[in-house]
N, C-alpha and C positions, 0 to 999 in steps of 0.2 A: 443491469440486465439489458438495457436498450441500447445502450453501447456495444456489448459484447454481441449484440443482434445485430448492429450495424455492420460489426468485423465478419461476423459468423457467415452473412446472407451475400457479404461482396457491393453492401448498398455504397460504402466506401473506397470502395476498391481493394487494392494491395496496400498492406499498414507500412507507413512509412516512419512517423517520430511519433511519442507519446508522450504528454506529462500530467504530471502526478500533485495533488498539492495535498499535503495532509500538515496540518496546524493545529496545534491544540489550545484550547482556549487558557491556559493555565500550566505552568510546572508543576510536577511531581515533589516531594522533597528530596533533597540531597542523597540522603542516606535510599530515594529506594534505587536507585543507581549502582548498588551495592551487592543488590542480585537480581537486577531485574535483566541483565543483560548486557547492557546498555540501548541507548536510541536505538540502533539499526534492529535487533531482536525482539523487544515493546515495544517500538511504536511506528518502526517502516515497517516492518516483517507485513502488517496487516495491508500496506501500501504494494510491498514482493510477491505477495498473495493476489493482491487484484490486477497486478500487472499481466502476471504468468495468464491470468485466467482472460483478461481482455482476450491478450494479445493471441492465445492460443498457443503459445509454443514455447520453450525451456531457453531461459538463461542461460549465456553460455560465456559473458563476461560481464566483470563488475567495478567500478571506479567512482570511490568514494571522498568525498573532504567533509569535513566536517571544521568547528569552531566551541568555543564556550562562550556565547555570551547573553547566556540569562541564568543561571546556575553556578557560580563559579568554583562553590563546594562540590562538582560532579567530577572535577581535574582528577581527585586525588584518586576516584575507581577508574581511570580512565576512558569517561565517560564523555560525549559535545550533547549540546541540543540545538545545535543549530547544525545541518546536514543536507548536502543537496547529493544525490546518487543516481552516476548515470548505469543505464544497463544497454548492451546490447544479445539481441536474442537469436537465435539458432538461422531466423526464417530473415536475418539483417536488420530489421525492424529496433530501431533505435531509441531510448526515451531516458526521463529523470523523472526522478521524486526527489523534490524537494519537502524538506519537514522543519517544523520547530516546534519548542516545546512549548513556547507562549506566543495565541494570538489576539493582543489585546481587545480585538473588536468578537470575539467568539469562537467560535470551531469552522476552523477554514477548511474543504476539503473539496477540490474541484480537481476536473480532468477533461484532458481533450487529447482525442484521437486523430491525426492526418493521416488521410491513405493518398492510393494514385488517383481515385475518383470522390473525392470529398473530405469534409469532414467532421467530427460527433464532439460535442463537449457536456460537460455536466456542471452546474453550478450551485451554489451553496444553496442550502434549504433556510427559509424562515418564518419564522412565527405567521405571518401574516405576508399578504402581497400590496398593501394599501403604500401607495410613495407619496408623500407632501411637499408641494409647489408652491412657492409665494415666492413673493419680488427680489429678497434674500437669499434664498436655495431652495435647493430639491436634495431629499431626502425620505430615507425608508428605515425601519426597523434595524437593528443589528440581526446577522444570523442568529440560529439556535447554537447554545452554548454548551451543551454538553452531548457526546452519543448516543446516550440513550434514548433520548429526545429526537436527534435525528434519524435513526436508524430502528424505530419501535417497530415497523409495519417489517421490517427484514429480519430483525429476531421473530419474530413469531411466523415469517414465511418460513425460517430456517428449523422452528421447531415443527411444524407442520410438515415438512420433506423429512424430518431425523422419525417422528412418526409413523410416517404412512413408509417409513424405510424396515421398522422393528413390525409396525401392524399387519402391512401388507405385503412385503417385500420389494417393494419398487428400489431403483437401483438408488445408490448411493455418491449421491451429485459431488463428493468431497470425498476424496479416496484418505487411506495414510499415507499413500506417495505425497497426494496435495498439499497434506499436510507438513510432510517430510522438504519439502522441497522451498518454499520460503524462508526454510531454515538454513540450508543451503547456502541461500542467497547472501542470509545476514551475514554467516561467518566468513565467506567471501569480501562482504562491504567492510565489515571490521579487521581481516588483515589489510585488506588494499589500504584501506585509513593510515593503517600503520606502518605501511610500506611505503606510501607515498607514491602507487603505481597498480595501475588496472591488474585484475586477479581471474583467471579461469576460475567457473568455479570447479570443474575437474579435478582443481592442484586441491581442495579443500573437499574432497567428497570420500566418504568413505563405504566401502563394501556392506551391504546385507548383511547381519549374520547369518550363518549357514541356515538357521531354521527360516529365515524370511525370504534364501534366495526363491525366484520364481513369483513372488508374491505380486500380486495384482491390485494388491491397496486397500481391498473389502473385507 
């Protein structure tokens, strides 16, 4: 949120490149690669999601690589975990998310924003902020190792906004566009993969059905 306050208020100026780093402390098993998606849909999707929402403005191309190498049973669903993806967005505004499925030191997830007039980053959360110095090294904690742990105080803001959205009506911070649209993203990332070549995601978007033209997302 103080990021996206940063872009929003102009404290940084005009957004220029952005990146992304999401790591997961550990691999999945093989087999859930088998409907989960793949990478770009479980595990950037949530990275396409905070992108669009930094940045403030809609993808409008996508170039993906990807690799296998910490899973090597995920080949056979056509599946990498290891994945760097760049996007560019409507307003020029350029960036990558980079992702892997295993980051031996814990759940890596950091970002940094350059505009024309500054710029914002955010860095991993951990347990404690105590760092130890002796004549040897300097050293600190590992981050926190799984999301729910890092991200406790934001699930429960998120339930607290999905309430006060049913209780009282206040507007609805996450539309079904929002939702619709990181979706977008991934299926974009996973033909480019496959293509070996940046992808509108235009070429990959498909019409409303008739009952949802006009829909506003609430």
């Amino acid at each position: 949120m103080r990021v996206r306050k940063a872009i929003e208020t102009g404290e940084i100026g005009e957004t220029h490149i952005f990146h992304i780093v999401s790591r997961d402390p550990e691999p999945p098993p093989a087999h859930y690669s088998a409907s989960s998606g793949g990478i770009w849909m479980d595990c950037t999707i949530h990275d396409f999601d905070m992108a669009r929402f930094l940045i403030g403005d809609e993808v409008e191309e996508v170039y993906a690589q990807g690799a296998v190498r910490i899973t090597p049973g995920i080949a056979q669903y056509g599946d990498v975990d290891t994945s760097l993806v760049m996007l560019r967005f409507r307003n020029q505004t350029i960036g990558t998310i980079d992702n892997s499925r295993r980051a031996v030191y814990g759940y890596d997830q950091r970002c940094e924003v350059f505009g024309s007039a500054g710029s914002i980053s955010i860095n991993n959360s951990y347990t404690n902020t105590a760092v130890v110095s002796t004549a040897h090294h300097i050293q600190r904690d590992l981050p926190m190792h799984f999301f729910m742990d890092r991200y406790t105080d934001s699930f429960v803001r998120e339930m607290e906004m999905f309430c006060s959205a049913l209780l009282d009506g206040d507007p609805i911070p996450c539309t079904g566009l929002d939702g619709r649209a990181p979706v977008l993203i991934a299926l974009a990332a996973r033909q480019s993969y496959h293509a070996g070549a940046p992808v509108k995601t235009q070429d990959v978007d498909r019409p409303l059905p008739t009952e949802l033209l006009g829909w506003d997302g609430e």
